[in-house]
NUTI-450079 format. One line per 8 residues: number of its first residue (from 1); their letters; for each residue z, y, x of N, C-alpha, C. Coordinates in nm, 2 decimals. Example, Ala and Ser with C-alpha at 12.3 -4.5 7.8 and 13.67 -1.06 7.14 Angstrom:
<pts>
1 = AS = 0.78,-0.57,1.32,0.78,-0.45,1.23,0.78,-0.33,1.32; 0.71,-0.22,1.28,0.71,-0.11,1.37,0.79,0.00,1.29
</pts>
This chain:
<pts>
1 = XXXXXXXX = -1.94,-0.77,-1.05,-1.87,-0.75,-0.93,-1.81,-0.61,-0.92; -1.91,-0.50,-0.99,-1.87,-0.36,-0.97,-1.73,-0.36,-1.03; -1.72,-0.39,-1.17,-1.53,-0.43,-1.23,-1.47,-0.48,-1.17; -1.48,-0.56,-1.09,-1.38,-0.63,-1.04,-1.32,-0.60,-0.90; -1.45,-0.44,-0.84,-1.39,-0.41,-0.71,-1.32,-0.27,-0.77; -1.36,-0.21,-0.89,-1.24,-0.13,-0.93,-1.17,-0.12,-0.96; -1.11,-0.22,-1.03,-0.99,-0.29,-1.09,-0.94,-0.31,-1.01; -0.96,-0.35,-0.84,-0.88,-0.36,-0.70,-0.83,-0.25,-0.72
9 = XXXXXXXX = -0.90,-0.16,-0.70,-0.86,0.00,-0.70,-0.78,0.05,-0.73; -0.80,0.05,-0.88,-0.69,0.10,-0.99,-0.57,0.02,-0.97; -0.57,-0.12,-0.93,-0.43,-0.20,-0.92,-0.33,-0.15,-0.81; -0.42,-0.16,-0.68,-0.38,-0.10,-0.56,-0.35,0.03,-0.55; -0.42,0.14,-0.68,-0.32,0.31,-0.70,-0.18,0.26,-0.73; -0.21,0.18,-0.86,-0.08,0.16,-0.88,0.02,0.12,-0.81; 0.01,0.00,-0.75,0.11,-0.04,-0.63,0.17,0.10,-0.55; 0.03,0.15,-0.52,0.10,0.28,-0.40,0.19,0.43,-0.48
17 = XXXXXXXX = 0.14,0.38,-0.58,0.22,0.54,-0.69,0.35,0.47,-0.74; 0.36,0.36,-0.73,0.48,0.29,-0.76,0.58,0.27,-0.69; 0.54,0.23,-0.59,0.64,0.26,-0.48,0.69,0.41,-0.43; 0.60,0.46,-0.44,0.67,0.61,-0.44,0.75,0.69,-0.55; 0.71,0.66,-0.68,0.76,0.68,-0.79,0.91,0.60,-0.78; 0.95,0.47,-0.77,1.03,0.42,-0.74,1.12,0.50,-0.64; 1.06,0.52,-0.49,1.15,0.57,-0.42,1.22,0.70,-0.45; 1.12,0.78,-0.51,1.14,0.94,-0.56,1.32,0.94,-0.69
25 = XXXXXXXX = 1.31,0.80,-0.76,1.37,0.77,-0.89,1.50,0.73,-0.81; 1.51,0.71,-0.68,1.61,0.62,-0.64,1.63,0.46,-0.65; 1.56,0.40,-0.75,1.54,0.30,-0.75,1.55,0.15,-0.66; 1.47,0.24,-0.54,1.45,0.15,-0.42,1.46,0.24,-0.30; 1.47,0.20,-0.21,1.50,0.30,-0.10,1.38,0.23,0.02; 1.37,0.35,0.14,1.25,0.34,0.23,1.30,0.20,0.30; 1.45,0.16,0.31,1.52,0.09,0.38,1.52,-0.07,0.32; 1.43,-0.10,0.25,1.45,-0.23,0.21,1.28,-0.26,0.21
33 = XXXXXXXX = 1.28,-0.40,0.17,1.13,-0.43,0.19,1.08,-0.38,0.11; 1.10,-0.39,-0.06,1.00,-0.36,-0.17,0.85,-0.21,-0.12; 0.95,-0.14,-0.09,0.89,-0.01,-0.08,0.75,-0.04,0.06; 0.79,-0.11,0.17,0.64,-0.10,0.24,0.54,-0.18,0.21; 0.63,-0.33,0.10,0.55,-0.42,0.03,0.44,-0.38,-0.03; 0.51,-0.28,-0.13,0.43,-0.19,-0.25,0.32,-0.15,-0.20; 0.34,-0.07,-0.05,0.29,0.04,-0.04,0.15,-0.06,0.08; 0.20,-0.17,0.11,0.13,-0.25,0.23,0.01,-0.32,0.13
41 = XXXXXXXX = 0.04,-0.40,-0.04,-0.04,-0.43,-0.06,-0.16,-0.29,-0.17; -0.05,-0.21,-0.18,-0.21,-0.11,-0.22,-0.29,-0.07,-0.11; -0.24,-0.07,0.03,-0.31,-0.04,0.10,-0.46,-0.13,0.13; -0.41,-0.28,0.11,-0.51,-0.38,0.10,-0.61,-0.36,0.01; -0.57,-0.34,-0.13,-0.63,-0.28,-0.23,-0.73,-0.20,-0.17; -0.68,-0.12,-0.15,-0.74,0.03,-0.17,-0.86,0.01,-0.08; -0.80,-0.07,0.07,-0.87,-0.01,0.17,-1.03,-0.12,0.14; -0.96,-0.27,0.09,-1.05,-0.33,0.07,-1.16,-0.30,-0.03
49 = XXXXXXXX = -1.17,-0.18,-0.13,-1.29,-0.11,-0.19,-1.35,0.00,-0.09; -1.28,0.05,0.02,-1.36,0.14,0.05,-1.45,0.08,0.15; -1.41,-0.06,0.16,-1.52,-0.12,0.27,-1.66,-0.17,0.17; -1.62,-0.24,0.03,-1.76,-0.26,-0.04,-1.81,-0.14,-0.05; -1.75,-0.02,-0.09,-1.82,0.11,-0.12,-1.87,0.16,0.06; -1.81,0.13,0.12,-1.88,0.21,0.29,-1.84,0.34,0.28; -1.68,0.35,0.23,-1.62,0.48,0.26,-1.58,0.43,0.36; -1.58,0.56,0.50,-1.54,0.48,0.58,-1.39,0.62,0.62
57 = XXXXXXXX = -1.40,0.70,0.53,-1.24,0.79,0.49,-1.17,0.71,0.44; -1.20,0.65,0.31,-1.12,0.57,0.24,-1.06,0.47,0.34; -1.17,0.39,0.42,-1.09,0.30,0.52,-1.03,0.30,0.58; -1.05,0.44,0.69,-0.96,0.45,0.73,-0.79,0.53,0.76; -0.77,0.59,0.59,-0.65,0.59,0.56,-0.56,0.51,0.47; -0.64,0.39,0.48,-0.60,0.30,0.46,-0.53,0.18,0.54; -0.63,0.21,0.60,-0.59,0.11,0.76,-0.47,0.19,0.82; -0.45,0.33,0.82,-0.34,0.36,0.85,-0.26,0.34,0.80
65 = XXXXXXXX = -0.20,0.36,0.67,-0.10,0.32,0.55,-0.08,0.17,0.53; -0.16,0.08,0.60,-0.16,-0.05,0.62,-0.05,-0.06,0.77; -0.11,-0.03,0.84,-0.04,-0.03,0.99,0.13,0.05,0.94; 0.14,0.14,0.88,0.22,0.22,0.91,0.35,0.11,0.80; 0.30,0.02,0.69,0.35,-0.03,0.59,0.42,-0.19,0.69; 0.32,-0.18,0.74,0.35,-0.34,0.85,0.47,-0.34,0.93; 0.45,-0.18,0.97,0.55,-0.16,1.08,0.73,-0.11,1.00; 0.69,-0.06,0.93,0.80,-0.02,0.80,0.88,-0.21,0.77
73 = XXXXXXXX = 0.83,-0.27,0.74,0.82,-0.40,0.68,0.91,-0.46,0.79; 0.87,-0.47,0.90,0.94,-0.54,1.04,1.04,-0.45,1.07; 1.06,-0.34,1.09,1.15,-0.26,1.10,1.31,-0.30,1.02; 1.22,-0.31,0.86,1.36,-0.30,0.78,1.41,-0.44,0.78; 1.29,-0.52,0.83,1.32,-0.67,0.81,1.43,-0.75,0.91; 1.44,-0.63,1.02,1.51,-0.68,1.17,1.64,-0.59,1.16; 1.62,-0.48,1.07,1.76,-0.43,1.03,1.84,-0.48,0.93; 1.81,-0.58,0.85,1.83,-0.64,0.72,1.89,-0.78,0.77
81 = X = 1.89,-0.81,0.89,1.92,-0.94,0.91,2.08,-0.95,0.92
</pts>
């Protein structure tokens, strides 16, 4: 079980360094979905190990960058129509 909650981890860095890496490249822009997608499910990731581990920092900058990814998401989604 311990591999398989850090391998969340590591997947869910990646998502979040990806989408930043991406935006930084131009690639994708803050203004489209990919980027809060990215960044919405590493937040899942991420946040969802700091709750088996009982970080409760991890959780909860996670739960922000979840909230903050949600709201990103609807935003671009109601501007995109």
């Amino acid at each position: 079980m311990k591999i398989l909650i850090e391998s969340l981890g590591y997947i869910g860095t990646i998502f979040t360094i990806t989408a930043y890496f991406l935006l930084e490249r131009r690639k994708i822009n803050s203004t489209g979905i990919i980027y809060p997608i990215l960044n919405l499910i590493g937040a899942i990731l991420l946040g969802s190990v700091g709750l088996y581990n009982k970080s409760s920092s991890i959780v909860f900058v996670n739960l922000c960058w979840f909230f903050i990814s949600i709201s990103l998401l609807i935003r671009n989604i109601k501007r995109n129509k």
